[in-house]
N, C-alpha and C positions, 0 to 999 in steps of 0.2 A: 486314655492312658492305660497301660499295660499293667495291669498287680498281679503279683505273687500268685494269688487266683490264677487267674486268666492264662496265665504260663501253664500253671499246672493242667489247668483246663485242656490246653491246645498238645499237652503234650500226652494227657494219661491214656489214652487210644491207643498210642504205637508203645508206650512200656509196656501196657499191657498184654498185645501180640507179642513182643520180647518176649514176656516172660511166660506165655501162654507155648511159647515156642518151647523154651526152655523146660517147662513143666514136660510135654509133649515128648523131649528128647529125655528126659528121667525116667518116663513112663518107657519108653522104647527101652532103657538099656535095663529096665529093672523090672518089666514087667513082662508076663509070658501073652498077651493080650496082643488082636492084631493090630495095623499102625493105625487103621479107619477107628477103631474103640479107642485106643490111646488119644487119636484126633478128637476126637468129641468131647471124652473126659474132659479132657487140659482146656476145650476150648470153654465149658460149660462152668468148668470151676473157675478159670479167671472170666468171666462172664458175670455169676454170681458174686466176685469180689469185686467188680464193676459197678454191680448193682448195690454192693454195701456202703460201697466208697459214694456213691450217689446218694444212698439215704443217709447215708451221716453228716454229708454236709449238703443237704437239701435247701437248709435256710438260707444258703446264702449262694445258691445258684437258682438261676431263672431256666422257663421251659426251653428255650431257646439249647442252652450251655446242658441241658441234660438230656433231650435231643441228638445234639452234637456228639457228646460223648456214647450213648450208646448204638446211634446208627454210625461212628465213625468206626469204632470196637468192630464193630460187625463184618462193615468192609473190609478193614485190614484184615480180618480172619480170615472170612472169605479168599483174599489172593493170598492167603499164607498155606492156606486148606489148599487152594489152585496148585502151587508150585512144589507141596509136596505131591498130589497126586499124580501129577503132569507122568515124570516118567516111571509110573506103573501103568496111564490109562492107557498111553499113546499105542503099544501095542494091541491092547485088546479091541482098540476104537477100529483099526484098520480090520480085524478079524470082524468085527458088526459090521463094517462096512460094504466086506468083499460078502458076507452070508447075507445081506440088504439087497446088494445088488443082482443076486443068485440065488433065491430061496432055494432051499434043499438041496445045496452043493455039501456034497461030500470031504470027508476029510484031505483024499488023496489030490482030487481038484480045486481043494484051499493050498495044500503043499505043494501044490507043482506051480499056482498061480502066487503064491506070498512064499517064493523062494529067496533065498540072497540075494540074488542077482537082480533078480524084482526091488526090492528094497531099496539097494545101494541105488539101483538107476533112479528109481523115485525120489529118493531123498535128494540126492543131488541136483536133480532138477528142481526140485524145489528152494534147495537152495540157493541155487543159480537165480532162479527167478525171483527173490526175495531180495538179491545183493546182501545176502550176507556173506558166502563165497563168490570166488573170480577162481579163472583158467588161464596159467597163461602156459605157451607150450601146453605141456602134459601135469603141469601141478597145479596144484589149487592153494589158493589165499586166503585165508581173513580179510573181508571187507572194513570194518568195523571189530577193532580188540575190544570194544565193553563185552561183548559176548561172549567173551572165556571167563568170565567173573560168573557168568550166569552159567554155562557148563564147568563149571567148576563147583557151584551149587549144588549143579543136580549130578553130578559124580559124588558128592557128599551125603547126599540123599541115596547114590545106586547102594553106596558103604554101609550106610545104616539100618536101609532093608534087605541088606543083601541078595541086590537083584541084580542076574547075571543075565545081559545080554547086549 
C-alpha cells in the first residue's frame, strides 16, 4: 500500500532538482559568480537539505528508501547539470576535437577548417542522419515536434548566459 511516506519518498528527488534549478536561476540573475559556481552551490545546498530531510526522518525510512533518495537526487542533477552545459560545451567539444585530430594546427588552419559553411553542412548531415529533420524539394522539416520544447530549453538557457552564436 502506498502512504503519505512513500509518495513523498518517490517524489523528493525531482522537487528537489526543481528547486535546485530554481536556486541555480537566483544565483545566475543575482549573482556576479560564473554559471559552473552558481551550478555547484544550488546543487551542493539543496544536496545538503537532502541530507537534513533524511536525518530527520531517519527513523522511519529504511536503507533501501534512503539509498533511493540520495542516488536519485544525484541523477537528476547530473542531467539537469547535462542540459545546462550542453550549449556552451558543443562548441568548444568540436574545437578539442579538430586540435585531437591535428596536433599543433594552428589557429588560421582551425578557421579555414571550422568555417560556416563547415558547420551548417555538418550539422545537417547530422541531422539528416538522426531523423530529426527531412528534405523535401529544397526545404527542410521537423521530423518529430517534441524537439522544439527541447530547443526552446536551450534558447532559454543561450538567454540566461548570454551566449551568442
Amino acid at each position: 500500500m502506498l502512504t503519505k511516506l512513500s509518495v513523498y519518498i518517490i517524489f523528493l528527488p525531482f522537487v528537489s532538482v526543481l528547486f535546485s534549478s530554481i536556486v541555480f536561476l537566483f544565483f545566475q540573475f543575482f549573482s556576479n559568480q560564473k554559471y559552473l559556481s552558481n551550478l555547484i552551490i544550488s546543487f551542493f545546498i539543496m544536496f545538503s537539505l537532502n541530507l537534513i530531510i533524511i536525518y530527520k526522518f531517519n527513523q522511519y525510512l529504511n536503507s533501501q528508501q534512503i539509498f533511493y533518495l540520495i542516488f536519485a537526487y544525484l541523477c537528476n542533477s547530473f542531467i539537469f547539470m547535462c542540459l545546462v552545459q550542453t550549449p556552451i560545451s558543443s562548441l568548444q567539444l568540436t574545437l578539442l576535437r579538430i586540435i585531437r585530430l591535428k596536433p599543433g594546427i594552428n589557429k588560421k588552419n582551425i578557421i579555414k577548417k571550422y568555417n560556416s559553411h563547415h558547420i551548417f553542412e555538418e550539422r545537417i548531415k547530422r541531422l539528416e542522419s538522426t531523423n530529426i529533420i527531412y528534405k523535401k524539394n529544397s526545404s527542410y522539416f521537423l521530423k518529430n515536434k517534441k524537439i522544439l520544447l527541447y530547443l526552446n530549453f536551450l534558447f532559454i538557457l543561450k538567454k540566461m548566459f548570454n551566449i551568442k552564436n
